[in-house]
N, C-alpha and C positions, 0 to 999 in steps of 0.2 A: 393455242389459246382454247379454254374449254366454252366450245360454243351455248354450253347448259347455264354454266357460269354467269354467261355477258346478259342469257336470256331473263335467268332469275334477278339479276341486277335494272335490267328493262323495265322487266316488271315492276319492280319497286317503286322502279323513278315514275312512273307511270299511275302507282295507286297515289303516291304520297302528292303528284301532281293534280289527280283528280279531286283528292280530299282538300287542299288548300283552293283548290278550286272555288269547289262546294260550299266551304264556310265563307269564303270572298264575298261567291252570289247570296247566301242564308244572310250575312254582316247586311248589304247593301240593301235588299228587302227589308229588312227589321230597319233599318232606318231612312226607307221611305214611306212604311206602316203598310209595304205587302206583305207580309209574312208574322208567323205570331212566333214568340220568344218565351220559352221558358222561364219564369219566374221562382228565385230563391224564396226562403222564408224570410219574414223582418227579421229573425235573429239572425240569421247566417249575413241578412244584407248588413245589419248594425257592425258587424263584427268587419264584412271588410269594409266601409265606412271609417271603423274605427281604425285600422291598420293603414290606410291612405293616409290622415290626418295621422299617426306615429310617422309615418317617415316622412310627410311632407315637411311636420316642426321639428325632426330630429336633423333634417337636413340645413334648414335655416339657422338653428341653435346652431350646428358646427359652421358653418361657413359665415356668421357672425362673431364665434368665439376667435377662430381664426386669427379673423381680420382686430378684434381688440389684440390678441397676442403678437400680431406684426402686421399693421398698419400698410406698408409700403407694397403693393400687388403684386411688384416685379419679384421680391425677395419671395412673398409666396408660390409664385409658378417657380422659381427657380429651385425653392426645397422641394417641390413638387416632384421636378425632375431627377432630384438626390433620391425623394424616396422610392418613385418607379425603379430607379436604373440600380438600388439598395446600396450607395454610396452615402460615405456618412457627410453630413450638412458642413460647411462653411462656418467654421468660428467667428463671426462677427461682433464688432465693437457695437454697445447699445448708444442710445444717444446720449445718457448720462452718462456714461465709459468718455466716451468722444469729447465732449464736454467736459469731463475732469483731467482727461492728460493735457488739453489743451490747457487748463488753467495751471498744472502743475510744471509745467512746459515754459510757461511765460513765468509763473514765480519763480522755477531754478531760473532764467534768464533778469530778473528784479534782484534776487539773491533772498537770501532768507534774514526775516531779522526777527523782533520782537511782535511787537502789534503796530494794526495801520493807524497812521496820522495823517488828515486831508492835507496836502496842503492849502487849503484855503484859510488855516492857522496863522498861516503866515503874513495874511493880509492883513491880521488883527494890531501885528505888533512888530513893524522889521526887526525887533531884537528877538522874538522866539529862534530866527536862524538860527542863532547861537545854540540852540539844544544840539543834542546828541544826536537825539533821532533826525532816522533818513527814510523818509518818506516812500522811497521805490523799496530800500530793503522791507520796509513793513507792509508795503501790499505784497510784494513778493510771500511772504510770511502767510498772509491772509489767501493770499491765493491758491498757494500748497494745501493747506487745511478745509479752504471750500473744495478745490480738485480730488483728496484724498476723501471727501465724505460722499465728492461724488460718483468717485469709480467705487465707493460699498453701494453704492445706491445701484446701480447697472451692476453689480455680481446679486444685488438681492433679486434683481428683476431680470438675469438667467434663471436664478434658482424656482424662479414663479413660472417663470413661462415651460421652465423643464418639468416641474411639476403639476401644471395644469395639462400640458399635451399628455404627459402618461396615465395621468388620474381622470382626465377628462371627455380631453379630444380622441385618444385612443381607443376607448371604451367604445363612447358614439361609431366611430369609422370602422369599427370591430359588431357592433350590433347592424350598421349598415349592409357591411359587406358579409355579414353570416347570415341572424335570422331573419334580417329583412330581405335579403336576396332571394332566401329558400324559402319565404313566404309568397313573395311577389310571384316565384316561376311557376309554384303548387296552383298558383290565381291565374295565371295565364292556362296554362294546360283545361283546369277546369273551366275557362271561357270554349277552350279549342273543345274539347268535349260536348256541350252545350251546345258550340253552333251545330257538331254532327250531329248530334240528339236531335234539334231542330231542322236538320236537311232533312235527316229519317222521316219525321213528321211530316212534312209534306212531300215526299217522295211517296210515303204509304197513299197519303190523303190524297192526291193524283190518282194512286193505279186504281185506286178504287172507284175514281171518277170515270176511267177509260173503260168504253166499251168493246167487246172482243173475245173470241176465246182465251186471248192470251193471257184474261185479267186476274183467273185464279194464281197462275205461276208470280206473274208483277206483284201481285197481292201479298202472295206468301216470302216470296224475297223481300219486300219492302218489310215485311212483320219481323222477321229473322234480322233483316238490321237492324232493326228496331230496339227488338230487347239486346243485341250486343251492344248499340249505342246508351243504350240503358244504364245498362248494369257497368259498363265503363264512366259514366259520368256519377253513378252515385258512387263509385268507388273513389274519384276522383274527389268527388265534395266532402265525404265524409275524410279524406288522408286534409285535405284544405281546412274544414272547420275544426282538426283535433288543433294541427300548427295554430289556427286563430285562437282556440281557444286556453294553448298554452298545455295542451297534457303533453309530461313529458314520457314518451314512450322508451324510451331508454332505461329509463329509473323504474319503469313500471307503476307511475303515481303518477295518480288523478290531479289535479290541479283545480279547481272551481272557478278561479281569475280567470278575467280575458288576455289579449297579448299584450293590450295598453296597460293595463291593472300589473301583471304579473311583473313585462319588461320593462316599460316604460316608466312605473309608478315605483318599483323597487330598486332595478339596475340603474336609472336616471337620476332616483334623486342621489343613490349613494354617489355618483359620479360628481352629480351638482354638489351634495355636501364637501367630497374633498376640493373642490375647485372653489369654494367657498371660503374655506379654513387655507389655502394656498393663497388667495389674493390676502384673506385676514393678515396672514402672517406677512408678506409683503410690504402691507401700509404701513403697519404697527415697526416693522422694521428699519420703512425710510423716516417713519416720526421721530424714532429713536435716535436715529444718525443726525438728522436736522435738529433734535432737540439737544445733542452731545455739542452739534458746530457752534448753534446760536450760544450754548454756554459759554464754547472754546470763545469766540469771538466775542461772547460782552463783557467776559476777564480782561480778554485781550486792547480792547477799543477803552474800557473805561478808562484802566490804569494810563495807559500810553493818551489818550486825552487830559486827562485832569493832571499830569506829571506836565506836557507841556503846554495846559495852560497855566498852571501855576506858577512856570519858569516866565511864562511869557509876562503875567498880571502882577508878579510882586517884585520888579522893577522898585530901586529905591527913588526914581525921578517921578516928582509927585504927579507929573499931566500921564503919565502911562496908568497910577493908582486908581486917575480918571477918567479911563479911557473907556469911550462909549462906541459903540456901533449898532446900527439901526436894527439887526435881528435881537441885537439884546432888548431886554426886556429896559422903559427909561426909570434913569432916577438920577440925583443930584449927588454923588458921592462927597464925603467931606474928607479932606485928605487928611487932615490936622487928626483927627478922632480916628484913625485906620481905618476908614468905613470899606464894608464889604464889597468887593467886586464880582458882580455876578457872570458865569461864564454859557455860551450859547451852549442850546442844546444838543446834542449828538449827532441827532436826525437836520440841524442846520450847519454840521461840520462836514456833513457827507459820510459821516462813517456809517458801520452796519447797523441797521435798527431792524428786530427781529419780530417788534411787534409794532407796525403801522397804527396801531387804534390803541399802543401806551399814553400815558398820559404824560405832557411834558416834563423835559429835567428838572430834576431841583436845582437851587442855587448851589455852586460848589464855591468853598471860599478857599482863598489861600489863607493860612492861618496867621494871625499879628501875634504880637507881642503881648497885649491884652487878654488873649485866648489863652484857658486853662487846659491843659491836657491831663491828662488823666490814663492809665492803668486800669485793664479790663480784662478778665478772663470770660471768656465765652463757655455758653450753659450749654450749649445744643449745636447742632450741625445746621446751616443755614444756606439755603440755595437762593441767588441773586435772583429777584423778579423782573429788573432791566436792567439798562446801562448805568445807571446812578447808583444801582447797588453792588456790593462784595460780599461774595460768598463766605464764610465763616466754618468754621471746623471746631469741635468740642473741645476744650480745653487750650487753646493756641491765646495769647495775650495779644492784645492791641493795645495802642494809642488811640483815645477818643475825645472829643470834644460838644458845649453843645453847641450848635448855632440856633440861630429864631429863628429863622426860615424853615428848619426844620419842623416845630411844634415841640411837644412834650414826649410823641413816642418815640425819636426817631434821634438816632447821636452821629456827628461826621467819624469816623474811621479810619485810620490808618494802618496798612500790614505790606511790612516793604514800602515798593514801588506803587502800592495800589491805595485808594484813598476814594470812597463813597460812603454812604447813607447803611446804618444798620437798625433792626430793629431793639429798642431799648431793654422789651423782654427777654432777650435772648443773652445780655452781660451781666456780669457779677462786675461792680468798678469795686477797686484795691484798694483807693486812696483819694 
């Protein structure tokens, strides 16, 4: 073993131990107010001021956005571990995922039919039994169709979470663990600098207190460190305020931004704007989906409702013509004259009602004898506003009629199976 070797290695451990020394006891002084401390300029202090406060709310932002993007702690330490150990993440089912196979699960086990019918129809009239429809095939039906809008609804809400971690979260953990790291370490070094600048200081200021012949030698060594701690610390401040103040020395261009201005103010918001436009896109795509279901479903619930009340209410045995129950609205039917049966509303049959705060059903009648039908070609394309209405397509013919319960604007409808409320500007009638 080269004993020169182990000596200049001694050595070493030796200086670099007396220097953490040094700044330990200068640290401890300066904050019992023995010792005096070097003072930055306000700019230089603004400036790391202002880079503490970047990565203090840069680090809050991501470990807020995070937790919106997956809520559950455990799953985040668990990607954590994927991403340290660079193994790719666990596919996992969303909660609407989860939630949609389960309802698609139980409608294949219902079976699939047309549209749901509550039965609490059947309370109304033990002759409705006799319909066609079966009740468990029609939620089955309903229940496929909410499952299948909800497993789009959990692939749109991969698609956001995939897109905000790369447009967003990555950027942030990418400015963290670059210029903020090589900002933070530039800031430490020129503290460790500064406390030696500051040992020198009163190291000088000592030998000159001592009396002795030795004081000129004490004297002139403490000067000689002096200006090497010097001239290391201002080199040290000046490489720390270019990084704060953003000149990028690679490119050779000056910058006049700070690092919050330049990085923060530029790199952040572009990340905020696509994390912005990623959740837009998001909502605007579950509206879509939920606005497609409530359509699918008030096709579905109207016709298969007003088909078996119809069956149920136009009974030729005159007490069924009469037949009242307490959700219905009262009135004194006359059987003799056909009088109109009024049928409950949707939202008291249990079926889907896709807007809480519509205004109750119309009266739907089953049509008499009495009743003129009529021939009608449709002017325009027409979307159902609730369960009482039917959608309409440009040029397709119906059967309409009027009833008064209606008013003047509004004609009953018939197309197929389905049968509600249209608006009167939208038919040419034939005849």
């Amino acid at each position: 073993m080269d004993l020169n070797l182990v000596n200049d290695k001694m050595k070493k451990f030796a200086a670099t131990a007396a220097t953490a020394l040094n700044r330990a006891v200068q640290y401890t002084e300066e904050k019992l107010g023995q010792a005096e401390k070097t003072e930055l300029d306000a700019h230089f202090e603004n400036l790391l001021q202002r880079s503490d406060k970047t990565k203090q709310w840069t680090e809050k932002l991501l470990r807020s956005s995070e937790t919106l993007l997956q809520p559950n702690p455990s799953v985040r330490v668990e990607d954590f571990f994927y991403e340290k150990m660079d193994k790719k993440k666990r596919d996992r089912y969303t909660n609407a995922e989860q939630l949609g196979q389960v309802m698609i699960d139980s409608g294949n086990d219902y079976g699939p039919g047309t549209a749901y019918v509550s039965p609490s129809i059947y309370k109304l009239n033990p002759a409705a039994k006799q319909s066609k429809h079966d009740p468990a095939e029609d939620l089955g039906n309903c229940l496929i169709a909410c499952g299948q809008t909800q497993m789009k609804i959990g692939n749109a809400e991969k698609e956001f979470v995939l897109s905000a971690c790369n447009n967003f979260l990555q950027p942030l953990k990418n400015f963290l663990e670059g210029d903020m790291r090589t900002i933070q370490k530039e800031k430490k070094l020129l503290e460790n600098k500064r406390l030696d600048l500051d040992a020198c200081k009163n190291r000088l200021r000592k030998a000159k207190t001592t009396a002795g012949q030795q004081q000129d030698d004490a004297v002139a060594k403490a000067e000689a460190d002096l200006r090497v701690a010097q001239s290391e610390f201002d080199r040290q401040a000046e490489v720390t305020k270019l990084l704060l103040e953003g000149i990028s020395s690679t490119h050779g261009s000056a910058q006049t931004c700070t690092v919050v201005e330049d990085v923060f103010l530029a790199h952040h918001l572009r990340c905020l704007n696509d994390f912005i436009e990623a959740e837009m896109n998001y909502y605007a795509q579950c509206h879509q989906y939920m606005a497609d279901l409530r359509k699918q479903m008030g096709s579905l619930s109207s016709s298969s409702v007003v088909d078996c009340a119809s069956s149920t209410f136009s009974s030729t045995d005159p007490a069924s013509s009469s037949f009242h129950h307490p959700i219905l609205h009262p009135f004194t039917p006359s059987p003799a004259s056909g009088a109109q049966v009024r049928v409950p509303s949707l939202s008291s049959l249990g079926t889907f009602a896709p807007h809480p705060s519509a205004p109750p059903a119309i009266e739907v009648t089953a049509p008499s004898p009495n009743i003129e039908k009529k021939q009608a070609r449709v002017l325009y394309d027409y979307e159902a506003k609730d369960l009482t209405e039917i959608s309409l397509t440009e040029d397709e013919l119906l059967s309409v009629y009027h009833l008064p319960s209606l008013g003047v604007d509004y004609m009953m409808a018939e197309k197929g199976h389905q049968r509600g409320k249209v608006p009167l500007t939208y038919l040419q009638l034939l005849n």
